[in-house]
C-alpha positions as CSV (number, residue, x, y, z in Angstrom):
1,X,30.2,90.5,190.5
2,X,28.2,87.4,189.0
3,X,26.5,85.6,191.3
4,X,23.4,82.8,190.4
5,X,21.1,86.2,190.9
6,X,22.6,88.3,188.2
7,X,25.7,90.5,187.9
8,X,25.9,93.2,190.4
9,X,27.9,95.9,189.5
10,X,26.9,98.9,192.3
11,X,26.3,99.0,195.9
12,X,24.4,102.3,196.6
13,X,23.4,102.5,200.7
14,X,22.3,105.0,202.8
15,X,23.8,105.9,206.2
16,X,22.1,106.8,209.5
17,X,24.5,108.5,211.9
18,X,23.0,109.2,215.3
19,X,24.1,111.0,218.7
20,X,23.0,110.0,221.6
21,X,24.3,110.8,225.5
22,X,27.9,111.5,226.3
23,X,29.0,112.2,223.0
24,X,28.2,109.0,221.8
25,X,27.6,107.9,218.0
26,X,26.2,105.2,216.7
27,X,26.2,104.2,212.8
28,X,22.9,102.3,210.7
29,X,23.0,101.3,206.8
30,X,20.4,100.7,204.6
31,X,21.6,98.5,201.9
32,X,19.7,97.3,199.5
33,X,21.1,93.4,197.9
34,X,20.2,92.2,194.6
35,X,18.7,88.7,195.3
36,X,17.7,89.6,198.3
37,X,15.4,92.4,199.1
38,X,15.7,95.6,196.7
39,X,13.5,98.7,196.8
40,X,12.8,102.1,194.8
41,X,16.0,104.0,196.3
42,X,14.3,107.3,195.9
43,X,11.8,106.0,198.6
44,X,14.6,104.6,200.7
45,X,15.9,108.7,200.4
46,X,12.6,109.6,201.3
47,X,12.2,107.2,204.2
48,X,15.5,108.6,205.7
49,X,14.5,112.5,205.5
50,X,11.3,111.6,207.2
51,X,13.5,109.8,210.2
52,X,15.7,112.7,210.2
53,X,12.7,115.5,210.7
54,X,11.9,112.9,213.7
55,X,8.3,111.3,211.4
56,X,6.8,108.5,213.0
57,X,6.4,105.9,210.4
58,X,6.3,102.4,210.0
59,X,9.8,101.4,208.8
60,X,10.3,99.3,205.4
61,X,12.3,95.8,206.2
62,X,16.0,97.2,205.1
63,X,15.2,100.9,207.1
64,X,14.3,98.2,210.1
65,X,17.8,96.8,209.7
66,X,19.2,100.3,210.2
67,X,17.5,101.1,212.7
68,X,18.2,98.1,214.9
69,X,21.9,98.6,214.5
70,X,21.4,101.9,215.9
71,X,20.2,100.8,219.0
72,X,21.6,96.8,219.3
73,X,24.7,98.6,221.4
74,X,27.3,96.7,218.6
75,X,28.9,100.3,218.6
76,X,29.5,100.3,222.5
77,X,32.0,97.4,222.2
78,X,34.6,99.7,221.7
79,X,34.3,101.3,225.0
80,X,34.5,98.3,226.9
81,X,37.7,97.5,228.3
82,X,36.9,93.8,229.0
83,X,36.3,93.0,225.2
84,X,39.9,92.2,223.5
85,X,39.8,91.9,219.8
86,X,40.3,88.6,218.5
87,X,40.9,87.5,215.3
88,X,38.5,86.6,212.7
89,X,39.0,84.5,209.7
90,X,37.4,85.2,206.2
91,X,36.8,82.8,203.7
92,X,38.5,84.4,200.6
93,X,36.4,85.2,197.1
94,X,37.6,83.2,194.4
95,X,36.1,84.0,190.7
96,X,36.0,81.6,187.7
97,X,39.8,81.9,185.9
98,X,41.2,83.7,188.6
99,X,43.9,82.5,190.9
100,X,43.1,80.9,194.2
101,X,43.8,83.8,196.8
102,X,45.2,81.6,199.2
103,X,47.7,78.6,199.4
104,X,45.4,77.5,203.3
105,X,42.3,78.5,204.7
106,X,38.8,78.8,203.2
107,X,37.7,80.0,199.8
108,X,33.8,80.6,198.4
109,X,33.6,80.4,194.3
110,X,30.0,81.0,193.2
111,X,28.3,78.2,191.4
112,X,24.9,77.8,189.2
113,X,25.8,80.7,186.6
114,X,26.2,77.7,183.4
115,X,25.1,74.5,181.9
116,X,25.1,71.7,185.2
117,X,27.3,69.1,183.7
118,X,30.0,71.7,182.6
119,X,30.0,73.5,185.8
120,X,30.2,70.2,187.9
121,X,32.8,69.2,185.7
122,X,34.8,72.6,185.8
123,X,34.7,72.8,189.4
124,X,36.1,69.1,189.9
125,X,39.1,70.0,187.8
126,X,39.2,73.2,190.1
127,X,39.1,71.4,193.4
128,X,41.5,68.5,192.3
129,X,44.2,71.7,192.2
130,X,43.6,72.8,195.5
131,X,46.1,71.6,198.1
132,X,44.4,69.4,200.7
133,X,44.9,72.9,203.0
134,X,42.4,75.1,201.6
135,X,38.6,74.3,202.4
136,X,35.7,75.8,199.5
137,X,32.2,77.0,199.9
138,X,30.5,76.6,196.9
139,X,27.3,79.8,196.7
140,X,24.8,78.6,194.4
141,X,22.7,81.7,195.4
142,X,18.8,79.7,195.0
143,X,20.1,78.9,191.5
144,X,19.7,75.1,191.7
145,X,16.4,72.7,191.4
146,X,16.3,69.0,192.8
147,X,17.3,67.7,190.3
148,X,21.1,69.5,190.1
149,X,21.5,69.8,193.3
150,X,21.1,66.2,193.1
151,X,23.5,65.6,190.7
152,X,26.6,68.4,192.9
153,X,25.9,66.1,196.1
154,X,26.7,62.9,193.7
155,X,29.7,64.3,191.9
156,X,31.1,66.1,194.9
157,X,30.3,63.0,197.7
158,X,34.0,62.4,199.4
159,X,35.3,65.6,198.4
160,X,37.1,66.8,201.4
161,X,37.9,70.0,200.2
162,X,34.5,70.9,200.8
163,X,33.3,72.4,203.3
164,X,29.4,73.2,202.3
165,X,27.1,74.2,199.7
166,X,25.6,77.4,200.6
167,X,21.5,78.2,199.4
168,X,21.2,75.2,197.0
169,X,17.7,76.0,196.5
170,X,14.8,78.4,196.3
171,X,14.4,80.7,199.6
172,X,11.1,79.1,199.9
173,X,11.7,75.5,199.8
174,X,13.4,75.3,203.0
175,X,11.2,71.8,203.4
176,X,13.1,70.2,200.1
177,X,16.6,71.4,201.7
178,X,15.4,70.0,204.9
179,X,14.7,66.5,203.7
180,X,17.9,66.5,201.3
181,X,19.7,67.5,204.0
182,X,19.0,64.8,205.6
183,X,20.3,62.5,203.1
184,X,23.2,64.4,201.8
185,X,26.5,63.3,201.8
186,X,27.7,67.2,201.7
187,X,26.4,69.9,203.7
188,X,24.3,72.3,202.8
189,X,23.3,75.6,204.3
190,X,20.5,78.6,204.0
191,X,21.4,82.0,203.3
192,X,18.5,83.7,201.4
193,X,15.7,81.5,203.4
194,X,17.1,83.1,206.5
195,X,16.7,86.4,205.1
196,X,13.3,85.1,203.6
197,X,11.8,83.4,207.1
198,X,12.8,86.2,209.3
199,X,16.1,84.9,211.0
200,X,17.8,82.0,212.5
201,X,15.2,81.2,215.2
202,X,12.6,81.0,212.4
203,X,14.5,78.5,210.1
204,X,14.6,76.8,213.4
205,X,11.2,76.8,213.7
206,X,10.9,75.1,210.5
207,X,13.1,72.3,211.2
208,X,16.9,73.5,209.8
209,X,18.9,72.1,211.8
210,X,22.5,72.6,209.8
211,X,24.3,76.0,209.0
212,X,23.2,78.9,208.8
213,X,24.7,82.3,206.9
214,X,24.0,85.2,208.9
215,X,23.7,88.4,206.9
216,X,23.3,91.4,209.5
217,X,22.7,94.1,207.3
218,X,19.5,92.2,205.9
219,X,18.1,90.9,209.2
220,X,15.2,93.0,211.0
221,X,16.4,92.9,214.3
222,X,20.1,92.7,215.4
223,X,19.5,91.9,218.8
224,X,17.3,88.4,218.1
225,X,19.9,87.8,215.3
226,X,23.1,88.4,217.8
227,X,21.6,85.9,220.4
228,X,20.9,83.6,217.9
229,X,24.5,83.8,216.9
230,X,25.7,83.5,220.4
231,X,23.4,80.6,220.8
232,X,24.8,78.3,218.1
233,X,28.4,79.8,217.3
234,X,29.1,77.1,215.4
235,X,26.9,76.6,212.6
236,X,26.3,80.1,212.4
237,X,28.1,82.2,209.6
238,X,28.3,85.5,210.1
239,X,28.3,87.1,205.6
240,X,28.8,90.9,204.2
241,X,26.5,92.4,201.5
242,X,29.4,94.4,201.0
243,X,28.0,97.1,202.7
244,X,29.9,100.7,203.4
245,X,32.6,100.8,206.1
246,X,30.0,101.8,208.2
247,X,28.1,98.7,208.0
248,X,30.5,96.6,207.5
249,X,32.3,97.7,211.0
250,X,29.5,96.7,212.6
251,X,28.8,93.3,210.9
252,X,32.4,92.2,211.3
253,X,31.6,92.7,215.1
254,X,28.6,90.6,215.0
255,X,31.5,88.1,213.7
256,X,33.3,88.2,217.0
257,X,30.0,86.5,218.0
258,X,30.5,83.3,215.9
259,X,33.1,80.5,215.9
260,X,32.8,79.7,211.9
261,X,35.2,81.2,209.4
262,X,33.5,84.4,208.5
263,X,32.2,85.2,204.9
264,X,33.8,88.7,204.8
265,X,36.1,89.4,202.1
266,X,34.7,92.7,200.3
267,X,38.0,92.2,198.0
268,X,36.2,94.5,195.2
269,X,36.7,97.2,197.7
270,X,40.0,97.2,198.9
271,X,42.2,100.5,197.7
272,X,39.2,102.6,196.9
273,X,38.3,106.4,198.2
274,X,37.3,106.0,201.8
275,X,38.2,102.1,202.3
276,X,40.3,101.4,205.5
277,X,43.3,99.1,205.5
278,X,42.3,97.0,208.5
279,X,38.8,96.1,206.2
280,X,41.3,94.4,204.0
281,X,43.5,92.1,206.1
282,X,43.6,88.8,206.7
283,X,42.5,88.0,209.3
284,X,40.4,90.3,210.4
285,X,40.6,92.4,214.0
286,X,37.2,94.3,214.5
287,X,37.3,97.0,216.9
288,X,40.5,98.2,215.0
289,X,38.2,100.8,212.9
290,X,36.6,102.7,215.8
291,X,33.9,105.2,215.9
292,X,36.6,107.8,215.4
293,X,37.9,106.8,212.3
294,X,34.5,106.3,211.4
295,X,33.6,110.1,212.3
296,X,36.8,111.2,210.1
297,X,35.0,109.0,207.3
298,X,31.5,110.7,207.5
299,X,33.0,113.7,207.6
300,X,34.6,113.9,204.0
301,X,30.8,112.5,203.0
């Protein structure tokens, strides 16, 4: 997949399976995310065999992740009887020269991969396609500066097709997005800075006030990020690093937390060894994969 970051062409994770009382299991990932935070996997392995042999360390950011997910109680939702599944809606993957993947609903096409102009121009001829049904995200994934960002929010003002602009800028300039934000005629939201700051309550802190994309897998502790979610469910979007099945159960979960379209299409997935069905529909039920299914999964691992 080409994103603003590079191409990224293998997910390699590692999964932390732990039994606690009652027969219980509970599922962490470590997943590494070009763009995002990467790692020398080999310590990643070494990390986990320590955790395994029951070492005391201080865990690395991603091992953090896993960790929390262990313990955040996502994987006791299934076991309560007052929690139904309800739907939830994923904006659809859409590549450059490929067909639209839906006639309504939302769909994300990745932006800031070629020359400003062209692309601006290419995407305009794109969006004038589009029936007035379907809503876009546009992921620039950091790759813009002022200046073309400047020059999307002109060509893209009254497009009402759009829905946002997702990480315009640099992680680190969350004070530029604030004060263009301000201005702008077309939302914009952080992704990477909330990986970057710490979470949502930290680009908070700063002064965000707009959307923000909520990647579960990434953050260091699922509990802060969950009430966060619950806090503000709608400008909080809950996003997949296209994580195992294991992971991903458990972030499409956190999704039952938000009322945003999801960003959860792992369509690059879907028919492979070990991939279940309900990971692939539209929408999306979580709870339907339950720890058992899961347990059927780790065992052919």
């Amino acid at each position: 997949m080409q994103t603003g970051h590079g191409e990224w062409d293998v997910r390699r994770s590692i999964i932390l399976r732990e039994e606690g009382g009652e027969g219980t299991v509970r599922y962490g990932e470590v997943a590494p995310t070009p763009g995002f935070i990467g790692g020398e996997f080999q310590a990643l392995i070494e990390e986990a065999q320590g955790w395994v042999r029951g070492q005391e360390t201080n865990p690395s950011p991603l091992f953090a992740s896993a960790l929390s997910c262990l313990s955040c109680g996502i994987w006791s939702m299934q076991k309560n009887e007052s929690i139904s599944p309800s739907p939830v809606f994923s904006a659809r993957l859409q590549f450059p020269g490929g067909q639209v993947p839906v006639s309504k609903g939302t769909v994300k096409r990745k932006i800031g991969m070629g020359l400003v102009h062209q692309e601006i121009a290419e995407t305009l001829s794109w969006l004038s396609s589009l029936p007035s049904s379907v809503k876009v995200r546009l992921d620039a994934n950091e790759s813009l500066d002022v200046v073309s960002l400047g020059a999307w929010i002109k060509a893209l003002d009254g497009e009402e097709r759009l829905e946002m602009i997702e990480q315009p800028l640099p992680r680190d300039q969350l004070d530029v997005m604030i004060a263009m934000a301000e201005e702008s005629t077309v939302s914009l939201a952080v992704d990477e800075s909330v990986f970057f700051f710490g979470g949502g309550d930290e680009v908070r802190q700063k002064g965000w006030t707009g959307l923000c994309v909520i990647k579960p897998a990434l953050m260091p502790n699922w509990v802060e990020m969950m009430n966060f979610i619950k806090s503000e469910p709608q400008k909080c979007v809950v996003s997949t690093v296209f994580e195992s099945p294991f992971g991903f159960e458990a972030v499409c979960r956190c999704a039952l937390l938000a009322d945003t379209v999801a960003g959860l299409d792992r369509g690059p997935f879907e028919g492979r060894a070990g991939e279940f069905p309900q990971h692939h529909q539209l929408p999306l039920y979580p709870l339907s994969v339950g720890v058992d299914r899961l347990e059927e999964l780790w065992e052919t691992l």
